[in-house]
LOVEX-769649 format. One record per residue (C-alpha): residue in one letter; x, y negated, z. Coordinates in steps of 0.001 Angstrom, whole numbers, plus 524288, in hexadecimal, padded with zeros to 5 digits. Layout:
N
AXYZ/...
END
This chain:
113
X800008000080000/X803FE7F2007FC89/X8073F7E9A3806B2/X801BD7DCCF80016/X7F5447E3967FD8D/X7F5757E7E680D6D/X7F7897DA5A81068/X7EE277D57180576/X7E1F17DBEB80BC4/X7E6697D9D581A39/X7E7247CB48816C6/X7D7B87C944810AD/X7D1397C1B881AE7/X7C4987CA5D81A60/X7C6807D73B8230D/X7BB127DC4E81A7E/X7C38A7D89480EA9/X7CF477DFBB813FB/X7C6ED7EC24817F8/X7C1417EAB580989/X7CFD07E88C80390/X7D5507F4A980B8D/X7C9A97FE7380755/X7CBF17FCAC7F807/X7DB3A7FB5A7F8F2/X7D87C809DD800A9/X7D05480E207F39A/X7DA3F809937EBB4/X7E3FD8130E7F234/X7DB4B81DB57F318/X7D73E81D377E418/X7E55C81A8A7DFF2/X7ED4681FA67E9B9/X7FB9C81B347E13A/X7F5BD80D047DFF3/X7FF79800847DFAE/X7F90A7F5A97E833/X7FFA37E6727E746/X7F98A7D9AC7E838/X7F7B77D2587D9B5/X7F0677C6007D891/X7EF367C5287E6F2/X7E59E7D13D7E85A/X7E8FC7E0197EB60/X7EB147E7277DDB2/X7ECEA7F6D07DC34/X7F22E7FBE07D1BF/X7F5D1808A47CB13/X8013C80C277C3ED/X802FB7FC3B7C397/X7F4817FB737BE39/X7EAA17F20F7C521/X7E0C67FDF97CC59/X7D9E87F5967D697/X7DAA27E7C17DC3B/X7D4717E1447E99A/X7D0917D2F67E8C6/X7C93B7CBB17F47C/X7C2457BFB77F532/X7BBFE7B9647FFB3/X7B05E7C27E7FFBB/X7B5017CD917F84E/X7BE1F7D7C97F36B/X7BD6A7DBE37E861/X7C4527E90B7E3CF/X7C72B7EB5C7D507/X7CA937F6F27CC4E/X7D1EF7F6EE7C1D8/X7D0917FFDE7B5D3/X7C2948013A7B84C/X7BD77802BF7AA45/X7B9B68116B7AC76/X7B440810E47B94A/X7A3E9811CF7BB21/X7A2CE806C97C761/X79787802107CD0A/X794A47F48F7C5E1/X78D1C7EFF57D035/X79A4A7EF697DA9A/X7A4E37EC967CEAF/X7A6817E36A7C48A/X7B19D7DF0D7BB56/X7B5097E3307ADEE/X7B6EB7F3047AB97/X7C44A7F23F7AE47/X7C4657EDF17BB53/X7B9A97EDA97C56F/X7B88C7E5A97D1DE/X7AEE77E7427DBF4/X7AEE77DBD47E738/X7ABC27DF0E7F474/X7A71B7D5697FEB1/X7A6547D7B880F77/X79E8C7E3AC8113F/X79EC37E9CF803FC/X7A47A7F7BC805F8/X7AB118002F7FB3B/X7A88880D767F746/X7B841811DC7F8D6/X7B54B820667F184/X7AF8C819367E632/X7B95C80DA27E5D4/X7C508818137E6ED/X7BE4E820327DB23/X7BD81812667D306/X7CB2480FC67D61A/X7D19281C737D2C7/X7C94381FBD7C66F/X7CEA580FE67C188/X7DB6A813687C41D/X7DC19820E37C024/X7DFE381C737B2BE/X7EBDD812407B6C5/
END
C-alpha cells in the first residue's frame, strides 16, 4: 500500500469520507490483488500493469469511485454514469456499497489490462 494514498484518506476531513475512501481502496485490492496505487492529479489512482484501473475523488459531499475500462461491463445505470469507458458512481454520507458487486465490476474491468 502507498503511503500518500494512506495519508490521502486519513487526511479528508469527513470520517464518513475516510470510512467510504478505505472500503473501495479494500475492493480495489481484493479485485486486483497486484494493483499499483499513487496519487495523480491530487486523487488516489490504481492502476494495472501501469494502466489507469480505478480512481477515488471526494468532494465536499461525496466520493465518487470510477472504473476504468468499463465498456464491457452490464452496471446498473441508475447508480453509474459516464461514457462506456469509464463509470463513476458518487456516494454521499450514508450511502453504503455493495463490496461483492463493486469487487466483481472491478476485476471483470481490469481483467483485460
Amino acid at each position: 500500500m502507498n503511503q500518500e494514498v494512506t495519508h490521502f484518506i486519513e487526511e479528508l476531513k469527513e470520517s464518513w469520507q475516510v470510512e467510504l475512501s478505505t472500503n473501495l481502496r479494500g475492493v480495489v485490492h481484493q479485485a486486483i490483488p497486484d494493483v499499483n496505487e499513487r496519487i495523480q492529479y491530487k486523487k488516489p489512482h490504481f492502476l494495472k500493469n501501469g494502466k489507469y484501473a480505478a480512481v477515488i475523488s471526494t468532494s465536499k459531499d461525496a466520493v465518487s469511485f470510477t472504473i476504468f475500462n468499463a465498456n464491457s461491463l452490464e452496471l446498473p445505470e441508475a447508480l453509474f454514469s459516464g461514457p462506456p469507458e469509464r463509470k463513476t458512481i458518487k456516494l454521499r454520507k450514508g450511502d453504503s456499497i455493495d463490496s461483492k458487486q463493486l469487487i466483481s465490476f472491478v476485476k471483470e474491468a481490469s481483467s483485460a489490462l
